[in-house]
C-alpha positions as CSV (number, residue, x, y, z in Angstrom):
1,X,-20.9,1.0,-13.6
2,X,-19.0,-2.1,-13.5
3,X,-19.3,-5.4,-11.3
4,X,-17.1,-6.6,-8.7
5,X,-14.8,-3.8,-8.3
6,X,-15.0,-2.0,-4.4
7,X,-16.4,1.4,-4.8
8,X,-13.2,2.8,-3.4
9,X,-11.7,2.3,-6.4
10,X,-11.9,5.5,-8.2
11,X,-11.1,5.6,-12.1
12,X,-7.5,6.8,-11.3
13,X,-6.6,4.6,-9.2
14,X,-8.1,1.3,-11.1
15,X,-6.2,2.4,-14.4
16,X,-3.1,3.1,-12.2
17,X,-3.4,-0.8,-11.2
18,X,-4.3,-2.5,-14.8
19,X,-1.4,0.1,-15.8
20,X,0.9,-2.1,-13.0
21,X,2.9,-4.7,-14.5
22,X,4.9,-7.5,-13.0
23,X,7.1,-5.8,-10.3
24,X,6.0,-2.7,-10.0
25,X,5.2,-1.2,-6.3
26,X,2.0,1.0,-5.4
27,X,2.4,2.9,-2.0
28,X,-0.2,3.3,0.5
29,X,0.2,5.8,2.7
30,X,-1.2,7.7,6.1
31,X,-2.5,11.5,6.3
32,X,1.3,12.3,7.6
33,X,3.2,10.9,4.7
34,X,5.1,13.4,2.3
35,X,3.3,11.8,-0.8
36,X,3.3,14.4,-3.3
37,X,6.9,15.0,-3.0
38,X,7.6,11.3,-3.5
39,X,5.1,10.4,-6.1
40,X,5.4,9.7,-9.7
41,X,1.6,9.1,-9.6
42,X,0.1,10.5,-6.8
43,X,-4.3,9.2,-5.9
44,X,-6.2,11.4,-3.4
45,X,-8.6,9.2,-1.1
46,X,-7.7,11.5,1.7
47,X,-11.6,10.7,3.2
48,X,-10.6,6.9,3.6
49,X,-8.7,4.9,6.1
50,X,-5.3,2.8,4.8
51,X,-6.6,-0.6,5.7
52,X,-10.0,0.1,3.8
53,X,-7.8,1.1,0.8
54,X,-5.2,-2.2,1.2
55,X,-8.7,-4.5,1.3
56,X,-9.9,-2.9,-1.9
57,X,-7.1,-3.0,-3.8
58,X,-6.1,-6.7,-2.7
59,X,-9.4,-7.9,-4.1
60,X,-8.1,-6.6,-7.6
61,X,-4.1,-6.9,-7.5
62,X,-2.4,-9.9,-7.3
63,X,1.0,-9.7,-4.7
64,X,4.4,-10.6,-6.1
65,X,5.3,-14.2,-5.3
66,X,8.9,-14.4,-5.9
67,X,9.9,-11.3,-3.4
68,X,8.9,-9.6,-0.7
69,X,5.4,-8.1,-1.5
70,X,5.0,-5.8,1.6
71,X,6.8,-3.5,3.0
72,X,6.1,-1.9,6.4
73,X,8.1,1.7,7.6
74,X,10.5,0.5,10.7
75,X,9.4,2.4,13.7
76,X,12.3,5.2,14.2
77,X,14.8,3.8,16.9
78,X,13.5,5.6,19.8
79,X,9.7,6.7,18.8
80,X,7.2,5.0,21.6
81,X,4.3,5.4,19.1
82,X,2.5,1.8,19.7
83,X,1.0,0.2,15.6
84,X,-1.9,-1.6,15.8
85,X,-2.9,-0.7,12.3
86,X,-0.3,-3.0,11.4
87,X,-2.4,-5.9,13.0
88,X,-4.8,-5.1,10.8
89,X,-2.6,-4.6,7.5
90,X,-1.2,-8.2,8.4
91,X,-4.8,-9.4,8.9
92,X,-6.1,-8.1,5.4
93,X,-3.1,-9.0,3.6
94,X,-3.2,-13.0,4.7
95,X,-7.2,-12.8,4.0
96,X,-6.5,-10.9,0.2
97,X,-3.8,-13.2,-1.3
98,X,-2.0,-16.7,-0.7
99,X,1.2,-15.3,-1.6
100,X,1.4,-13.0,1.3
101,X,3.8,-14.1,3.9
102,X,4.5,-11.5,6.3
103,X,5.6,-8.1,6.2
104,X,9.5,-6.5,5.4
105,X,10.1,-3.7,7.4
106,X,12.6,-0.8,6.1
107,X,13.9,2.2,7.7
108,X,11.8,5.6,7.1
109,X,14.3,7.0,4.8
110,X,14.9,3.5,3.0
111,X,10.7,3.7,2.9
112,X,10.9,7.0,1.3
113,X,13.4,6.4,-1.2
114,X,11.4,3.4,-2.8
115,X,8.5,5.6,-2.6
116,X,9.7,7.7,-5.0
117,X,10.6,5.0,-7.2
118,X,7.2,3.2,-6.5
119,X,4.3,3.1,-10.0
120,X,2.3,5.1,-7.8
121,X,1.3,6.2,-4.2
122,X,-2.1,6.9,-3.0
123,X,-2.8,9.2,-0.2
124,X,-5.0,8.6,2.5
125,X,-6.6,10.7,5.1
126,X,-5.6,7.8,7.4
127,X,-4.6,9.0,11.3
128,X,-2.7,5.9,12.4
129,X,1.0,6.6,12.8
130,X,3.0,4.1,10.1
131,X,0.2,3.3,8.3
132,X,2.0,2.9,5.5
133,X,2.3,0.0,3.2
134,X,4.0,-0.8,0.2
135,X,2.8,-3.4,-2.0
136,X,4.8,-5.6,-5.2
137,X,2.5,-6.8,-8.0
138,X,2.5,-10.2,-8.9
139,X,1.2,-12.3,-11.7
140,X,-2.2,-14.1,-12.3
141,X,-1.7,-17.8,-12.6
């Protein structure tokens, strides 16, 4: 066992994120996303929610300060689908790191092409429509 780290964090998924260097993007993603035809690295936590696995990993992984560090999927021109979890996203990301500033949005297919260039993505069994989140690692200072 080790201190300090949420028990979210499986093994994977914490060597996935010491792995992470300057730059590179993780992917969190709702029950609905397409995740293991995007990922290089795909993590299962399909029996957690997306905003329980952004607040664990934001108390190990510092956000990217010089670019956008989160990335929100638009809303398709037309869907009526309302996105409270974003409310929350926005809410964990301000508590989890100063250098959070609010949230870039790209279109679904824009989302899904980064995905697949992302370090890694990590599926959740989250319900929420567009509960998905892209993060950009930073630096420790």
């Amino acid at each position: 066992m080790l201190k300090n780290i949420p028990n979210i964090i499986s093994p994977e998924l914490l060597k996935i994120l010491m792995e992470m260097g300057h730059g590179d993007e993780i992917v969190i993603t709702d029950g609905n996303f397409p995740a293991v035809a995007c990922a290089q690295r795909l993590v299962r936590l399909d029996g957690h929610g997306a905003a329980e696995v952004l607040e664990a990993i934001l108390k190990l992984l510092p956000l990217d300060s010089y670019s956008d560090n989160a990335i929100l999927m638009s809303v398709v021109p037309g869907d009526k689908v309302k996105t409270p979890i974003w409310d929350e996203f926005r809410r964990i990301c301000k508590d989890g790191d100063p250098n959070f500033k609010d949230f870039t949005f790209i279109d679904r297919y824009g989302f899904y092409e980064r995905t697949r260039k992302a370090f890694a993505v990590v599926y959740t069994g989250e319900t929420a429509l567009y509960g998905n989140v892209l993060l950009k690692k930073g630096v420790i200072k």
